[in-house]
N, C-alpha and C positions, 0 to 999 in steps of 0.2 A: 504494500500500500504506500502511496504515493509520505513523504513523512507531514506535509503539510495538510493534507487532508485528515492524518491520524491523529494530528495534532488541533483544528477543529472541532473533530468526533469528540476525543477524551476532554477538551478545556467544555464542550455543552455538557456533557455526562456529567463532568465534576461538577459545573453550574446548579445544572438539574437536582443530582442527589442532595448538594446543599441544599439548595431552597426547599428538599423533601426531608433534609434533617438526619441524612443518613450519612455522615461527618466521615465515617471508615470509607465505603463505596466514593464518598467527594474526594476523599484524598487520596483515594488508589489511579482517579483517572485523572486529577491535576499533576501527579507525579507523572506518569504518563503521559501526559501532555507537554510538562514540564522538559522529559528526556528528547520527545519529539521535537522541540523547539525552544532550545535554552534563551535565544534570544527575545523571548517575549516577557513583559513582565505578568501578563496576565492569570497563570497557575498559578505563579508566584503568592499574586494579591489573592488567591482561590485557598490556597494553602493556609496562609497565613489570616483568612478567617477561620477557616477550620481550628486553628490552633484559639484565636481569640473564643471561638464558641464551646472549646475544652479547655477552656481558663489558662491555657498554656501561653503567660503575654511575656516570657522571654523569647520562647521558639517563632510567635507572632514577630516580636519587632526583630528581631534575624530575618525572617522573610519577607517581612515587609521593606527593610533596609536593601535586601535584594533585588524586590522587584524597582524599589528606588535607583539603584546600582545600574539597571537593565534600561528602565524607563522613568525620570526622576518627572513624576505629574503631580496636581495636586492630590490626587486621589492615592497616591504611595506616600507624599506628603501627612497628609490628614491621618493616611494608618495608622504610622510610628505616632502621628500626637495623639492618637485614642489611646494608642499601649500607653505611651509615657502618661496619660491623662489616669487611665483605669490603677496605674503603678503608681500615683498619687504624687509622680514628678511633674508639678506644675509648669516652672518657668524653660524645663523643654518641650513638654507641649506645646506653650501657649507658640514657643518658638517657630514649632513645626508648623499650626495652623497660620500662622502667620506667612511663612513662606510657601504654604499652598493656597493662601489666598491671593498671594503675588504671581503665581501659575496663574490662578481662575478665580475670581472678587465674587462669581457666582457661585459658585462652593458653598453651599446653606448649611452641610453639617461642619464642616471646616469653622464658619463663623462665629454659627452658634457658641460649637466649644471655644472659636478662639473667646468670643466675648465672657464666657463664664470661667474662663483659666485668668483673664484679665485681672477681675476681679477678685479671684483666689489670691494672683499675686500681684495686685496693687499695682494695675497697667492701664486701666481703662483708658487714660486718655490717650494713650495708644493704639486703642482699635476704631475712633470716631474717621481717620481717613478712613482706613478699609470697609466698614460701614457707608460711609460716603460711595465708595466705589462700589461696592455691592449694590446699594441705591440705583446706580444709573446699570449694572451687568444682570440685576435678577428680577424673575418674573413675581417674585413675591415682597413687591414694594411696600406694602401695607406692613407687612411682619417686621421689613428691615428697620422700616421710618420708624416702629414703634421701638425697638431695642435701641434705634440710633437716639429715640427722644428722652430713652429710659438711663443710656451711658450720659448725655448730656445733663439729666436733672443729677445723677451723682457726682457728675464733676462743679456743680452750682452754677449752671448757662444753662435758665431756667428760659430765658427768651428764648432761645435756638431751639431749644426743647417746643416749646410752645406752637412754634411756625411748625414744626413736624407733626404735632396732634391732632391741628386745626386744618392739615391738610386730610392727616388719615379721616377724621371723622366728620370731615366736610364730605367725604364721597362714602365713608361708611359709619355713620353717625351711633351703631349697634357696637362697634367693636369693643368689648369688655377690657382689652389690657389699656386700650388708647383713651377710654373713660377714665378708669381706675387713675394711671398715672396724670391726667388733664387734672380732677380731683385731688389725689396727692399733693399738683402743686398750688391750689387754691387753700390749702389746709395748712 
């Protein structure tokens, strides 16, 4: 068999049995896929969930640093900061998500953690550009403007905050987090 079609076969197979939770069967055919085509990072990243879904997050961030090695995206990025995140090392995470948001500003789970690693280690005003940039790269502008209005009211730029709630809830007047913090700062 041709090795790039084998290599196909086995990285859907690994796919598949993940998403079916069958962790042994995902990791016998991303190996295999893996052998069939070293230069891809994608087993790699197949692998190295596997390992994170058996709580195994030293073998995780080895694989994950791999697939980094092979293909350095945000998505090998953001890996290693989940492992360093779950391993309770904050300011390399926040590092990593940091630098896969400079891959890709639309990266929503990259973000997210970066903004809550921010705050673990006393960075927030560090993540208001990348929030900005996310603002204009992602389709979930509502969520951004509100975590971007919710780092602005903690760093006390309560105005800047304010233009961002009055947008959110000028076009969705229901949204509970964009209420909540509009209220917080009337209070």
């Amino acid at each position: 068999m041709d090795n790039q079609l084998d290599y196909e076969i086995n990285k859907e197979l690994g796919e598949c049995y993940l998403f079916m939770g069958d962790f042994d069967k995902a990791e016998e055919y991303y190996r295999k896929a893996a052998s069939a085509n070293s230069k891809s990072a994608a087993p790699f990243m197949g692998l190295a969930t596997v390992a994170v879904q058996r709580a195994e997050l030293d073998k995780a961030l080895v694989l994950y640093q791999k697939a980094a090695t092979i293909e350095e995206t945000d998505k090998t990025l953001c890996g290693i900061g989940l492992v360093h995140m779950e391993k309770g090392e904050h300011t390399e995470a926040f590092d990593y998500f940091t630098r896969a948001l400079e891959k890709s500003s639309g990266n929503l789970v990259a973000l997210n953690c970066m903004v809550r690693e921010a705050y673990q280690t006393n960075q927030v005003d560090k993540t208001i550009s990348m929030l900005e940039s996310a603002l204009e790269a992602s389709e979930e502008k509502e969520a951004v403007r509100v975590t971007l209005a919710g780092c602005l009211i903690f760093l006390g730029r309560q105005s800047e905050a304010r233009e961002h709630l009055e947008i959110v809830l000028g076009s969705n007047p229901a949204n509970p987090n964009a209420k909540e913090l509009f209220e917080s700062m009337a209070a």
